[in-house]
PDB file of N, CA, C, O and CB in Angstrom:
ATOM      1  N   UNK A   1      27.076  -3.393   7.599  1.00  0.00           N
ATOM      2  CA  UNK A   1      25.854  -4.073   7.926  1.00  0.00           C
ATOM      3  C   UNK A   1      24.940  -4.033   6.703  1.00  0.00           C
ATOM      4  O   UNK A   1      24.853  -2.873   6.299  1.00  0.00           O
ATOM      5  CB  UNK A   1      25.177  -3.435   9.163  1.00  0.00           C
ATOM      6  N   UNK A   2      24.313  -4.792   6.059  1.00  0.00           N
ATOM      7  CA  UNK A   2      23.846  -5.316   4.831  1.00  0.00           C
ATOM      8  C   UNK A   2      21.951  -6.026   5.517  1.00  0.00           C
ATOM      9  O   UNK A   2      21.713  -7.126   6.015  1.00  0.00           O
ATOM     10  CB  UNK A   2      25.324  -6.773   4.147  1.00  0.00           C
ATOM     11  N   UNK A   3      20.910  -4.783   5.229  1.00  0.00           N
ATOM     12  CA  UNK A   3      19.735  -5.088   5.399  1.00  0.00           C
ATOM     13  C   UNK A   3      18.993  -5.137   4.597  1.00  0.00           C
ATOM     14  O   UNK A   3      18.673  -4.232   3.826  1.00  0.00           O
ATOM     15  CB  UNK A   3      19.322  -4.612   6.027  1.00  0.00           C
ATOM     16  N   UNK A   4      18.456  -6.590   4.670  1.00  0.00           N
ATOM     17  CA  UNK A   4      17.291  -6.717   3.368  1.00  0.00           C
ATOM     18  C   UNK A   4      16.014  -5.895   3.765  1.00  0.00           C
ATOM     19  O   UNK A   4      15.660  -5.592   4.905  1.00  0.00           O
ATOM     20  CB  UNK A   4      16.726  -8.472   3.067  1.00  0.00           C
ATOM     21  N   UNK A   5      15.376  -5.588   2.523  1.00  0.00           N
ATOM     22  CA  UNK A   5      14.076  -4.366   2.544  1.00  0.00           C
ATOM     23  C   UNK A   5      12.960  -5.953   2.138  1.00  0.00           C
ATOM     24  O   UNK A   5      13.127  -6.645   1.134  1.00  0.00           O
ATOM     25  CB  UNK A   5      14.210  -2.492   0.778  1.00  0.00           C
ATOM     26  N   UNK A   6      12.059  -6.164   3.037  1.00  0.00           N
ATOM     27  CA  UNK A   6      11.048  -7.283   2.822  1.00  0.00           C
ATOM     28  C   UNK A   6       9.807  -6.266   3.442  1.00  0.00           C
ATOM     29  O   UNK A   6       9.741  -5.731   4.549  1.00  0.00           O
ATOM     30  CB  UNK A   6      11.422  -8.989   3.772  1.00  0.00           C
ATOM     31  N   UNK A   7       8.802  -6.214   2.225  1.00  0.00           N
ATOM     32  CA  UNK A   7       7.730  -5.677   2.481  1.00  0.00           C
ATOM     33  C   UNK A   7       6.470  -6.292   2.858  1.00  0.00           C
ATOM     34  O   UNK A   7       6.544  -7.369   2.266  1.00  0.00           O
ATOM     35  CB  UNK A   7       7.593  -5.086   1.644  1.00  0.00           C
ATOM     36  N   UNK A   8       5.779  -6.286   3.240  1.00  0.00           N
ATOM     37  CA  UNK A   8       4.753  -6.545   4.474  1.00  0.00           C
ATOM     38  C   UNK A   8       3.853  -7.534   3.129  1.00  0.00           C
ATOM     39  O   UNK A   8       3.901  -7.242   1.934  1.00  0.00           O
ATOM     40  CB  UNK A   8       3.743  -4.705   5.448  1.00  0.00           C
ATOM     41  N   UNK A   9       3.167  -8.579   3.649  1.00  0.00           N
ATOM     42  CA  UNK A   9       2.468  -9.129   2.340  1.00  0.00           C
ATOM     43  C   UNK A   9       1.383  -7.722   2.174  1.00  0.00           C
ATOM     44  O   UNK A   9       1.254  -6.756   2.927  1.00  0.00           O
ATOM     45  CB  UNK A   9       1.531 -10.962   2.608  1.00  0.00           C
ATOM     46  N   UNK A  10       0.701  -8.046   0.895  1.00  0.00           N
ATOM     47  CA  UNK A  10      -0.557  -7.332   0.347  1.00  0.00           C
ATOM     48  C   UNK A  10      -0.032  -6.039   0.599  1.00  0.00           C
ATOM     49  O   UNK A  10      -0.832  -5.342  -0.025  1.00  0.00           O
ATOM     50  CB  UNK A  10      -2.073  -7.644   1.065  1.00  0.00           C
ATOM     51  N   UNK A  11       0.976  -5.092   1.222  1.00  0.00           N
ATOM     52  CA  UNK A  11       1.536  -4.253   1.122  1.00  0.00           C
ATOM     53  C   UNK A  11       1.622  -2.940  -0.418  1.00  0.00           C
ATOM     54  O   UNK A  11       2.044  -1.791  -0.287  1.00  0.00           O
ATOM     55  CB  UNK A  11       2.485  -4.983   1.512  1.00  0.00           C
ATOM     56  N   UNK A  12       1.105  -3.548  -1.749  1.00  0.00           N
ATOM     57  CA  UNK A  12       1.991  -3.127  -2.321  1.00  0.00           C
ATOM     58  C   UNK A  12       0.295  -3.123  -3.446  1.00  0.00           C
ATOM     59  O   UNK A  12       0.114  -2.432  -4.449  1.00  0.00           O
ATOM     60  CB  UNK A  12       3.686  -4.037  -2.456  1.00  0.00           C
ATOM     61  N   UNK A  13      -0.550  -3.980  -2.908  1.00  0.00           N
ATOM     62  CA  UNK A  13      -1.896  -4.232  -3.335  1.00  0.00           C
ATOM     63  C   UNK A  13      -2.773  -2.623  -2.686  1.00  0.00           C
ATOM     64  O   UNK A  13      -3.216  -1.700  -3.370  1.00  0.00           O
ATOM     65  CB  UNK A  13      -2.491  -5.973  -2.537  1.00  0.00           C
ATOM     66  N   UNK A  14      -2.783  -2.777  -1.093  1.00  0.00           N
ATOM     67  CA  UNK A  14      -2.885  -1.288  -0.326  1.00  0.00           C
ATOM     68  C   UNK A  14      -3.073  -0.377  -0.552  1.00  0.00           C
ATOM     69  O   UNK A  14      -4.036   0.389  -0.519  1.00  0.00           O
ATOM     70  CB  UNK A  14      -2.238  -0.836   0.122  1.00  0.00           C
ATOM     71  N   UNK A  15      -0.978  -0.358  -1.137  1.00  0.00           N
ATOM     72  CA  UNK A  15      -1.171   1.227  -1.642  1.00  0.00           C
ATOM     73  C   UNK A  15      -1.649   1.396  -3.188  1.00  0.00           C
ATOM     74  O   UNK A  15      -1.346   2.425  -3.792  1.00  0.00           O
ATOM     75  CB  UNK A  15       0.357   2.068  -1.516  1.00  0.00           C
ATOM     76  N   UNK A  16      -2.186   0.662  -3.637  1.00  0.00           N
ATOM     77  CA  UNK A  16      -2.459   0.932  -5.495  1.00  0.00           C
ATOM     78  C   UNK A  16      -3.707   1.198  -4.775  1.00  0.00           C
ATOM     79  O   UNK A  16      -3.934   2.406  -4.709  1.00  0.00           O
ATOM     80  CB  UNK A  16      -2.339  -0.525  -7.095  1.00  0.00           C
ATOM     81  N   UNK A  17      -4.511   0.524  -4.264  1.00  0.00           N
ATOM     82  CA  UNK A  17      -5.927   0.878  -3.984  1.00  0.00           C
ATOM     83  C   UNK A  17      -6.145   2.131  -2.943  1.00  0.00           C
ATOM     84  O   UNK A  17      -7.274   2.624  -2.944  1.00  0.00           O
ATOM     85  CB  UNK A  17      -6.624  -0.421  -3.400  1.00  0.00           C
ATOM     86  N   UNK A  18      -5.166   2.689  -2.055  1.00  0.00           N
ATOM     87  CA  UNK A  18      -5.002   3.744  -1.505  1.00  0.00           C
ATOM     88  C   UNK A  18      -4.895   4.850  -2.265  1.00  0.00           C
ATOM     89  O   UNK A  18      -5.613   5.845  -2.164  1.00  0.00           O
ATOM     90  CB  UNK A  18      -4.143   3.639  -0.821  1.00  0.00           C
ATOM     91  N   UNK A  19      -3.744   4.645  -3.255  1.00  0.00           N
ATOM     92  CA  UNK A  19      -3.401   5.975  -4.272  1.00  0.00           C
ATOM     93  C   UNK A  19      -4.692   6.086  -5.444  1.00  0.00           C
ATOM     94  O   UNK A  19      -5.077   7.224  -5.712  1.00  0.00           O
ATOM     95  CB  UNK A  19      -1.663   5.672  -5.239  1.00  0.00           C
ATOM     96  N   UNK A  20      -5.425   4.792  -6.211  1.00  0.00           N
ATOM     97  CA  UNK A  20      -5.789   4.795  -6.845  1.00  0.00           C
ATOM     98  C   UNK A  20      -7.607   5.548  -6.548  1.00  0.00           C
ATOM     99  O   UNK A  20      -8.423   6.060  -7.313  1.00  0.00           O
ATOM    100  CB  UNK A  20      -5.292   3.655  -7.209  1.00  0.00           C
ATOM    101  N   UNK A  21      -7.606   5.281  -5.171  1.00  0.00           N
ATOM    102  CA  UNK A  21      -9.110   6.126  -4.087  1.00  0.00           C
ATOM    103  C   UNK A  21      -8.928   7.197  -4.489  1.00  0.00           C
ATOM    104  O   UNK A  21      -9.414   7.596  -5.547  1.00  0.00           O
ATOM    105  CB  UNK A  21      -9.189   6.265  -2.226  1.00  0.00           C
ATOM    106  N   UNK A  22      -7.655   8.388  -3.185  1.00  0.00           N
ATOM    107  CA  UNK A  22      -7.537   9.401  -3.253  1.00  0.00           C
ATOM    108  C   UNK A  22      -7.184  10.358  -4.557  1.00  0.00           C
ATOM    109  O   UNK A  22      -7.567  11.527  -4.578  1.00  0.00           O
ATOM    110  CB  UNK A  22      -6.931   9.383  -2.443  1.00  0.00           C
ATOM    111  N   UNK A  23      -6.423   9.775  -5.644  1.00  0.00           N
ATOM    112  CA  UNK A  23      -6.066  10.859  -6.474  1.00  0.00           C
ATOM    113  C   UNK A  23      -4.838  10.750  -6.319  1.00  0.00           C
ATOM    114  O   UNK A  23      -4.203  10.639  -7.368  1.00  0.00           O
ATOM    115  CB  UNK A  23      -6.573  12.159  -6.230  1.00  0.00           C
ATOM    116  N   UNK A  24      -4.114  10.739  -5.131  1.00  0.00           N
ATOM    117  CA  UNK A  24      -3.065  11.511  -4.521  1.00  0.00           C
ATOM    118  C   UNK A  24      -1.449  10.294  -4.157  1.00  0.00           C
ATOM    119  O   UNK A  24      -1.441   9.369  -3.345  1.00  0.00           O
ATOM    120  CB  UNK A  24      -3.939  12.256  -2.900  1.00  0.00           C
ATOM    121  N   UNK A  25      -0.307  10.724  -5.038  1.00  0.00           N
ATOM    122  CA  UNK A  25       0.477  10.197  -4.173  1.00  0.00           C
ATOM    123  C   UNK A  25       1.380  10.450  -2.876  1.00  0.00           C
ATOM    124  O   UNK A  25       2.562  10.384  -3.213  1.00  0.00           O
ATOM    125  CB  UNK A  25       0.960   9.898  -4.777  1.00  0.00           C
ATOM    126  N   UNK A  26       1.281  10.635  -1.932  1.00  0.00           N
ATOM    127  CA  UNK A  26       2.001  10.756  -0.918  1.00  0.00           C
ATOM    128  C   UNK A  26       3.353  11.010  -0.230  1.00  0.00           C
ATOM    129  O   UNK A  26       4.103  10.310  -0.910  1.00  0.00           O
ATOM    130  CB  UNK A  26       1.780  10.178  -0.725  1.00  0.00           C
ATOM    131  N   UNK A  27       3.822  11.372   0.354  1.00  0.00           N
ATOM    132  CA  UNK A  27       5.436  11.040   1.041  1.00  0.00           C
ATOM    133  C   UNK A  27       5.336   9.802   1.628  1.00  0.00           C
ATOM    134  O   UNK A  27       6.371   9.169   1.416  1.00  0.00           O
ATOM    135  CB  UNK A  27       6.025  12.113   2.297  1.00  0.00           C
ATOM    136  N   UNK A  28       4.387   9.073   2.394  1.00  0.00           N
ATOM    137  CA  UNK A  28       4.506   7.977   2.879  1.00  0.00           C
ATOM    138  C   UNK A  28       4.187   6.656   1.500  1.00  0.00           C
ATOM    139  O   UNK A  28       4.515   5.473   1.588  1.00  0.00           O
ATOM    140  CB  UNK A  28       3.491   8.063   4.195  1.00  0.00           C
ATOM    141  N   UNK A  29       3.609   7.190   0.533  1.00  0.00           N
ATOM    142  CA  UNK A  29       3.377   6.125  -0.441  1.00  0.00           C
ATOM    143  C   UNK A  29       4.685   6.329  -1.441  1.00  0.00           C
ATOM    144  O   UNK A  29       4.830   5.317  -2.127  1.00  0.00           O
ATOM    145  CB  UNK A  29       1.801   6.288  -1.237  1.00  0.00           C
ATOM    146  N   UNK A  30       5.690   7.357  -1.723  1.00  0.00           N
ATOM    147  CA  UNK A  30       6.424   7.236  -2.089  1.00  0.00           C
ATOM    148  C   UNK A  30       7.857   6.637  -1.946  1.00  0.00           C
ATOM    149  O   UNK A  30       8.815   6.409  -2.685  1.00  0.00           O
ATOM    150  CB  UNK A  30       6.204   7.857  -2.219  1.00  0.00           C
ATOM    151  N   UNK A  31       7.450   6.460  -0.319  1.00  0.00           N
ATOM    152  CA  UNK A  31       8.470   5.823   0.796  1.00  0.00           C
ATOM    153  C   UNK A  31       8.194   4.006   0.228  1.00  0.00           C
ATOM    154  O   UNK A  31       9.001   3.137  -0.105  1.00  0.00           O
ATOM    155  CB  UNK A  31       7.807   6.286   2.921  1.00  0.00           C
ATOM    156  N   UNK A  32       7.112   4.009   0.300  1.00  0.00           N
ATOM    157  CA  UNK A  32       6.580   2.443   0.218  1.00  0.00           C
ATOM    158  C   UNK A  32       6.947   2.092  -1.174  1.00  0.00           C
ATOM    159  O   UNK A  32       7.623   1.086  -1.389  1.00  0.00           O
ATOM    160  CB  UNK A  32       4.825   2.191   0.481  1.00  0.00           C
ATOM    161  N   UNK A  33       6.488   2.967  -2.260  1.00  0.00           N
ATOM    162  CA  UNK A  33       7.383   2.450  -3.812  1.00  0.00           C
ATOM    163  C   UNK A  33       9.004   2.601  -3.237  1.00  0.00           C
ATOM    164  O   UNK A  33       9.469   1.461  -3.239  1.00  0.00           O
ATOM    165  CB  UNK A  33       7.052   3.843  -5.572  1.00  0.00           C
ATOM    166  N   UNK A  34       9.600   3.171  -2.952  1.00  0.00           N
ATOM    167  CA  UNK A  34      10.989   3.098  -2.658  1.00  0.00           C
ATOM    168  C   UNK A  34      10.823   1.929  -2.090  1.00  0.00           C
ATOM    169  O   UNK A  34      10.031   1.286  -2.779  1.00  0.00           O
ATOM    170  CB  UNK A  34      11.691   4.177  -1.844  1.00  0.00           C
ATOM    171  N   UNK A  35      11.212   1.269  -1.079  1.00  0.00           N
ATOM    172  CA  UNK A  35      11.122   0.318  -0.202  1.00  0.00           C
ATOM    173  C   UNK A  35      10.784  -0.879  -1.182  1.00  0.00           C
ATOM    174  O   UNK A  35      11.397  -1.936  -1.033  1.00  0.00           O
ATOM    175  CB  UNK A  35      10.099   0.650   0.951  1.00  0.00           C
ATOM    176  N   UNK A  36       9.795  -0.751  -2.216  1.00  0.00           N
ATOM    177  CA  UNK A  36       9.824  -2.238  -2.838  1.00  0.00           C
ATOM    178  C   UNK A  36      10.587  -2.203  -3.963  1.00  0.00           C
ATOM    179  O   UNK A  36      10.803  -3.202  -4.649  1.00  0.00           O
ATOM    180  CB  UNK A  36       8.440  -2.843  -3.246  1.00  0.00           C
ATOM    181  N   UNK A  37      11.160  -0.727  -4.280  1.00  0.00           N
ATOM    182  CA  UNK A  37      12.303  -1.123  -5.863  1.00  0.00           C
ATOM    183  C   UNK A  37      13.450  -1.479  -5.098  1.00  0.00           C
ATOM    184  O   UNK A  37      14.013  -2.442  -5.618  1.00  0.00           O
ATOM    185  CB  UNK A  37      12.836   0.412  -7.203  1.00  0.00           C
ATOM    186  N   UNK A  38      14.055  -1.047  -3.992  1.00  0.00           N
ATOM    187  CA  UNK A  38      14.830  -1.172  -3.478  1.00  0.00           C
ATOM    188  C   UNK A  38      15.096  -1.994  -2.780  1.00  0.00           C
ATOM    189  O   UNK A  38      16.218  -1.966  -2.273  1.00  0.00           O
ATOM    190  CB  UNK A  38      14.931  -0.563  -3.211  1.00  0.00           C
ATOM    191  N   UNK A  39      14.177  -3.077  -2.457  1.00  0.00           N
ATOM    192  CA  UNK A  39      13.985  -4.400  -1.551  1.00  0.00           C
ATOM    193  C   UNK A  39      14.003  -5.700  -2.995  1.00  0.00           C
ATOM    194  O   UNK A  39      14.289  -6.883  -2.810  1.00  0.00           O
ATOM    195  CB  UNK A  39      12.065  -4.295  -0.415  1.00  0.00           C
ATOM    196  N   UNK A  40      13.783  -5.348  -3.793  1.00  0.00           N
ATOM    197  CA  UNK A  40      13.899  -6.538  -5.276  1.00  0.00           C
ATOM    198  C   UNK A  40      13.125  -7.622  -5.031  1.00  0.00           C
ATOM    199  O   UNK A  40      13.357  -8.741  -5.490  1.00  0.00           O
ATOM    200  CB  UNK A  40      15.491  -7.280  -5.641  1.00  0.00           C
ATOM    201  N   UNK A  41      12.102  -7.306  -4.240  1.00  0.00           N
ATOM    202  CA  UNK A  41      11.286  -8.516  -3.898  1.00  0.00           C
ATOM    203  C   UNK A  41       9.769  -8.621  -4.313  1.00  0.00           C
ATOM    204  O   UNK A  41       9.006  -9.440  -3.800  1.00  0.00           O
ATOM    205  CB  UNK A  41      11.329  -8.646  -2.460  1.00  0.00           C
ATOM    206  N   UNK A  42       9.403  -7.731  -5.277  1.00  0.00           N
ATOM    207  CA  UNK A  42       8.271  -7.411  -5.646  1.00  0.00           C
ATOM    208  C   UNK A  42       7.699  -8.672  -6.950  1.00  0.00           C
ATOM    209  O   UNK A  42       8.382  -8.513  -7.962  1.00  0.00           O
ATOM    210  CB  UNK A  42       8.452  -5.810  -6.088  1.00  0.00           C
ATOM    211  N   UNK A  43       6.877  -9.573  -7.084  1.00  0.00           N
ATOM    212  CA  UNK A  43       6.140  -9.629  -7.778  1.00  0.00           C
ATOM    213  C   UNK A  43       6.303  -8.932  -9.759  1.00  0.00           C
ATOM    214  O   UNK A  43       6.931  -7.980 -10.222  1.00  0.00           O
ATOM    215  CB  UNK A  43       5.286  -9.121  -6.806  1.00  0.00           C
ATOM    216  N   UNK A  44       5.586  -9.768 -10.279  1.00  0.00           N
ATOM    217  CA  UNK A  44       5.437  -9.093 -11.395  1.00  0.00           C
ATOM    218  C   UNK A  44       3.736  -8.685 -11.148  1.00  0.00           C
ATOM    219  O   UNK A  44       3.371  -7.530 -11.366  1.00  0.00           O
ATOM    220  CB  UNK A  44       5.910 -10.057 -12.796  1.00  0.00           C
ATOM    221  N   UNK A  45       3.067  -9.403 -10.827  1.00  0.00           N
ATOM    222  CA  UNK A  45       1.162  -8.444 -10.739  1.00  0.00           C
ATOM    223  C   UNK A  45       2.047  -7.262  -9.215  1.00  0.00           C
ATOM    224  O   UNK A  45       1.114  -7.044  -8.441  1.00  0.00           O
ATOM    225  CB  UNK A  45      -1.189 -10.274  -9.706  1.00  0.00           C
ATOM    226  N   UNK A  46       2.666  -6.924  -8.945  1.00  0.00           N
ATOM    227  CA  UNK A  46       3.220  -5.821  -7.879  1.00  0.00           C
ATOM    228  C   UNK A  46       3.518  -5.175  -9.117  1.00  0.00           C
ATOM    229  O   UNK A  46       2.768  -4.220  -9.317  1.00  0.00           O
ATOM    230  CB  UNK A  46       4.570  -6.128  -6.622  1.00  0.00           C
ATOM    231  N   UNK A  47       4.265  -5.352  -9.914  1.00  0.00           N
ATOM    232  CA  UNK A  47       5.395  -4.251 -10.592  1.00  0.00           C
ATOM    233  C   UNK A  47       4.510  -4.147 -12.075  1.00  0.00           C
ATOM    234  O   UNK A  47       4.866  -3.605 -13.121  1.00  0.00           O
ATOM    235  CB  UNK A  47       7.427  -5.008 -10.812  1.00  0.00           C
ATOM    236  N   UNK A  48       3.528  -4.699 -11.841  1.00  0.00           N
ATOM    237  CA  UNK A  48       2.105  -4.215 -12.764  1.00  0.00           C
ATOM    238  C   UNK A  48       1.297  -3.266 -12.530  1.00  0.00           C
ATOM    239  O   UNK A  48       0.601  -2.576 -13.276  1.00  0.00           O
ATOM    240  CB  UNK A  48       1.156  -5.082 -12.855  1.00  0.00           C
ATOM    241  N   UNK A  49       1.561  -3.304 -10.609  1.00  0.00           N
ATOM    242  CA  UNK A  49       0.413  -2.505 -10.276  1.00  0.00           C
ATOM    243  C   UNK A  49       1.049  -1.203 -10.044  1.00  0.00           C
ATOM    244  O   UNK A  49       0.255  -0.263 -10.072  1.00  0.00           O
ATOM    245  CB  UNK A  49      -0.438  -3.034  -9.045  1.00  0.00           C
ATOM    246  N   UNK A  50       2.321  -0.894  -9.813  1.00  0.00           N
ATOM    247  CA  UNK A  50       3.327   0.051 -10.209  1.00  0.00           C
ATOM    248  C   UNK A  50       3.441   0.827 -11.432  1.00  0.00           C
ATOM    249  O   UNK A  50       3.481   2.048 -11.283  1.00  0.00           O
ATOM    250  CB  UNK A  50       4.331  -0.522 -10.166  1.00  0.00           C
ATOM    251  N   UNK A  51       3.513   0.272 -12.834  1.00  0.00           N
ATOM    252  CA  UNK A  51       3.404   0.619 -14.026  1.00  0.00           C
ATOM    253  C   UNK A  51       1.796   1.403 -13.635  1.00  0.00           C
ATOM    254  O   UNK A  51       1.834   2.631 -13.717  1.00  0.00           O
ATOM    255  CB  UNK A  51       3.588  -0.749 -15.190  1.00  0.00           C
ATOM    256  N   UNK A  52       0.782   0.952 -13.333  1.00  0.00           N
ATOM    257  CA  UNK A  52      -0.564   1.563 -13.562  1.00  0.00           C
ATOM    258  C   UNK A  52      -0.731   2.785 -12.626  1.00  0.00           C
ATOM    259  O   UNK A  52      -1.647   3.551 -12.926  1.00  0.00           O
ATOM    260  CB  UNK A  52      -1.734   0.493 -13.300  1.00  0.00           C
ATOM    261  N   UNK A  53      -0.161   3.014 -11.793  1.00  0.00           N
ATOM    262  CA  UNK A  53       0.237   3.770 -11.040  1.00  0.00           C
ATOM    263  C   UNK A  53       1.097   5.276 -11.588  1.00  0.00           C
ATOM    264  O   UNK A  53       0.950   6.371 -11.044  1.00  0.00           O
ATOM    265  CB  UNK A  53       0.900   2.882 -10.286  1.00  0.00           C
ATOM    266  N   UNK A  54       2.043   4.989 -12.838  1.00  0.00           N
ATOM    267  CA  UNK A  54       2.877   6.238 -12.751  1.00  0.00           C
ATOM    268  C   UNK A  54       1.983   6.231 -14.351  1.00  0.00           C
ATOM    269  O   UNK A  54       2.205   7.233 -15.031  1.00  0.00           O
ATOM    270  CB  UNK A  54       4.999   6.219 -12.484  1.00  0.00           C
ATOM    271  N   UNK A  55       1.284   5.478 -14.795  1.00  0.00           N
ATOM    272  CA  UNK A  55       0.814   5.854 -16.312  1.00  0.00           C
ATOM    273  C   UNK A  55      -0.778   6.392 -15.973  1.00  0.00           C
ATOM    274  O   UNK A  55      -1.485   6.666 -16.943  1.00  0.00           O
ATOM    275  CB  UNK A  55       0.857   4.277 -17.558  1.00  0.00           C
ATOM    276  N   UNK A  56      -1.361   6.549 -14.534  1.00  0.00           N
ATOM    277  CA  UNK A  56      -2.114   7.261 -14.270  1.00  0.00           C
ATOM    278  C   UNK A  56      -1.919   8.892 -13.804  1.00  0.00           C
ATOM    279  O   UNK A  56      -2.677   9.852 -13.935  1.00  0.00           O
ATOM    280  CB  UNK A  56      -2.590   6.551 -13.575  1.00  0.00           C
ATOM    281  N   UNK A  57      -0.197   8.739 -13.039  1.00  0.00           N
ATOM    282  CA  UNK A  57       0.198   9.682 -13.101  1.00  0.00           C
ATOM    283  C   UNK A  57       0.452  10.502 -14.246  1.00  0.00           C
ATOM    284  O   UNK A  57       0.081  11.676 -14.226  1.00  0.00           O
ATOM    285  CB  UNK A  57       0.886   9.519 -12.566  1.00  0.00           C
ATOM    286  N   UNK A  58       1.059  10.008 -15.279  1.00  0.00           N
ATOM    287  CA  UNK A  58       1.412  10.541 -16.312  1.00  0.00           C
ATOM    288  C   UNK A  58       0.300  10.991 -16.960  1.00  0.00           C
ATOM    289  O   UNK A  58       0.225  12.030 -17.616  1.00  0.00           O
ATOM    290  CB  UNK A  58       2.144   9.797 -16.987  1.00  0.00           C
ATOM    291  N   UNK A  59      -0.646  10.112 -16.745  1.00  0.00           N
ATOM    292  CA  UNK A  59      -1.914  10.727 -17.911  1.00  0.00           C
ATOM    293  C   UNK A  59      -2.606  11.964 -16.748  1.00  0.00           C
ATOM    294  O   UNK A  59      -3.529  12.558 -17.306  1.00  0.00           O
ATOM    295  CB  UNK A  59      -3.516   9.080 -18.536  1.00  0.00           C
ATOM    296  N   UNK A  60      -2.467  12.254 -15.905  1.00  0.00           N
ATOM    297  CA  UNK A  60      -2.663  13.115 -15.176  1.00  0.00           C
ATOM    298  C   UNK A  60      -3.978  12.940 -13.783  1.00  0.00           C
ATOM    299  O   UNK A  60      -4.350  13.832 -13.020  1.00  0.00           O
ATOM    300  CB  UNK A  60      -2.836  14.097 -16.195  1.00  0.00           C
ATOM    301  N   UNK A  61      -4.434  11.527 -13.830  1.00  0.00           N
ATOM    302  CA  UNK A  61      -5.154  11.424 -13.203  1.00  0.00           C
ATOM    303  C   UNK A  61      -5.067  10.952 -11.472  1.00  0.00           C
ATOM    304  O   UNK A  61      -5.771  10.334 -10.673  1.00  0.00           O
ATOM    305  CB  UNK A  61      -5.678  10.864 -13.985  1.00  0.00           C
ATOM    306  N   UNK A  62      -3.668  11.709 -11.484  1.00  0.00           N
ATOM    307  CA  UNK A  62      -2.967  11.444  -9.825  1.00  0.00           C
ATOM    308  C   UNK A  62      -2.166  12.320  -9.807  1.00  0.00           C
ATOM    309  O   UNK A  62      -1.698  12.855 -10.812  1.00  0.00           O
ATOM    310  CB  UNK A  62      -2.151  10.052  -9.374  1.00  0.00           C
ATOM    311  N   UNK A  63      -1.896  12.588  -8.660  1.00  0.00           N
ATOM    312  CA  UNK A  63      -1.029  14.121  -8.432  1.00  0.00           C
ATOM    313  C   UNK A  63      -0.119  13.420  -7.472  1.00  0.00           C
ATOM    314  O   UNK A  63      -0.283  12.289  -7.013  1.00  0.00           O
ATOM    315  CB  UNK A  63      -1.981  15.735  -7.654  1.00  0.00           C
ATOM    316  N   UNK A  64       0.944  14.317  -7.214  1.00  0.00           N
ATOM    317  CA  UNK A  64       2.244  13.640  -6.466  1.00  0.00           C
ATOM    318  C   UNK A  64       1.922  14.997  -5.016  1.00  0.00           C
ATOM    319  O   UNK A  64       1.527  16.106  -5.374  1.00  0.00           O
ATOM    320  CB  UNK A  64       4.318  13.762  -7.727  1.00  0.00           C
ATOM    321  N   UNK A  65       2.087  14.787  -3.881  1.00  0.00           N
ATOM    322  CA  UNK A  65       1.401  16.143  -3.137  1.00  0.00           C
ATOM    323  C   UNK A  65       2.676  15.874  -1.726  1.00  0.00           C
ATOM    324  O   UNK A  65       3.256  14.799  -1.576  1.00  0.00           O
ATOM    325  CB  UNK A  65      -0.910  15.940  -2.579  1.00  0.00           C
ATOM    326  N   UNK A  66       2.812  16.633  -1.169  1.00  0.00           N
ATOM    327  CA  UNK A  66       3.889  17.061   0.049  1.00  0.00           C
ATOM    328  C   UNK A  66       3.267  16.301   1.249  1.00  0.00           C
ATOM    329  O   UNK A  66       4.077  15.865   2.066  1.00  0.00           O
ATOM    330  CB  UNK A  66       3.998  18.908   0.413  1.00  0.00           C
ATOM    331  N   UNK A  67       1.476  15.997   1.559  1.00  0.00           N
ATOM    332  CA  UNK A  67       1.414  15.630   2.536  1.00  0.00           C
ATOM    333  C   UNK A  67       2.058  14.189   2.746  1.00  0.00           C
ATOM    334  O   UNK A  67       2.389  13.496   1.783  1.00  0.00           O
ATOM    335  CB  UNK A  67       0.255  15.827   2.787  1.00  0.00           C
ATOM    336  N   UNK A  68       2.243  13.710   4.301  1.00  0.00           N
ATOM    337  CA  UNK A  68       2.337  12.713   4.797  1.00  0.00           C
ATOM    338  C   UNK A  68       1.477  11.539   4.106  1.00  0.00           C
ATOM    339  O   UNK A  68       1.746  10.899   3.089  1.00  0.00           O
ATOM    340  CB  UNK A  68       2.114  12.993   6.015  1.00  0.00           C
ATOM    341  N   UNK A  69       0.500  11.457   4.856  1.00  0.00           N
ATOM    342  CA  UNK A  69      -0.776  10.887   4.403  1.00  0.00           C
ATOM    343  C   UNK A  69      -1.445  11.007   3.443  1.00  0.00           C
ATOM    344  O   UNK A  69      -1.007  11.832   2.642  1.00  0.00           O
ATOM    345  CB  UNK A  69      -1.490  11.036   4.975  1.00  0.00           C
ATOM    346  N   UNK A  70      -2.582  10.394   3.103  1.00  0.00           N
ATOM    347  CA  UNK A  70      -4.340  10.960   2.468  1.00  0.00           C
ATOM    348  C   UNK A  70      -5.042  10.303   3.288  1.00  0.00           C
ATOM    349  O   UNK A  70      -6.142  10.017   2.815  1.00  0.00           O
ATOM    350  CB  UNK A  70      -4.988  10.537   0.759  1.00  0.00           C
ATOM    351  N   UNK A  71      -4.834   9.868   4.534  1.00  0.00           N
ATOM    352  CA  UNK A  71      -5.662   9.570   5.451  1.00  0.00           C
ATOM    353  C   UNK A  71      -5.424  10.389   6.484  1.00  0.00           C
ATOM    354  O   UNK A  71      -4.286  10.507   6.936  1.00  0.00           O
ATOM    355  CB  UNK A  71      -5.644   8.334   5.766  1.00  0.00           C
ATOM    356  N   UNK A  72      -6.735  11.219   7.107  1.00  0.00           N
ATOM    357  CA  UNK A  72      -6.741  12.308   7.997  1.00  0.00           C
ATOM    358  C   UNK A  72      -7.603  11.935   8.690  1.00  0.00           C
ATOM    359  O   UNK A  72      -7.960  12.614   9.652  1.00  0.00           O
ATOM    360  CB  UNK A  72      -6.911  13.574   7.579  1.00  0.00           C
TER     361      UNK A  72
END
């Protein structure tokens, strides 16, 4: 059985402005980057907003953290 991964529109806009609020990346936001490398259906302003994402990580201004959420 062969299932395509199609992510939700503005989906991918969300979580940059979700991760980019809190600080924090997630188990559920790491689920959601999985889901769009793995679905091949992303955009290039998506896989822009991806790059800004792990080069904020890298520069240290986001942390990768165990919770579920950052919404409580």
């Amino acid at each position: 059985m062969n299932m395509k991964i199609i992510l939700l529109p503005g989906a991918m806009a969300e979580l940059f402005a979700q991760v980019s609020w809190s600080g924090k990346i997630t188990l559920a936001d790491r689920y959601g980057l999985m889901a769009a490398f793995l679905g091949d259906s992303i955009d290039e302003e998506e896989r822009d907003a991806i790059d800004r994402m792990l080069h904020a990580f890298y520069r240290g201004r986001m942390k990768i953290v165990d919770d579920i959420s950052a919404i409580c």
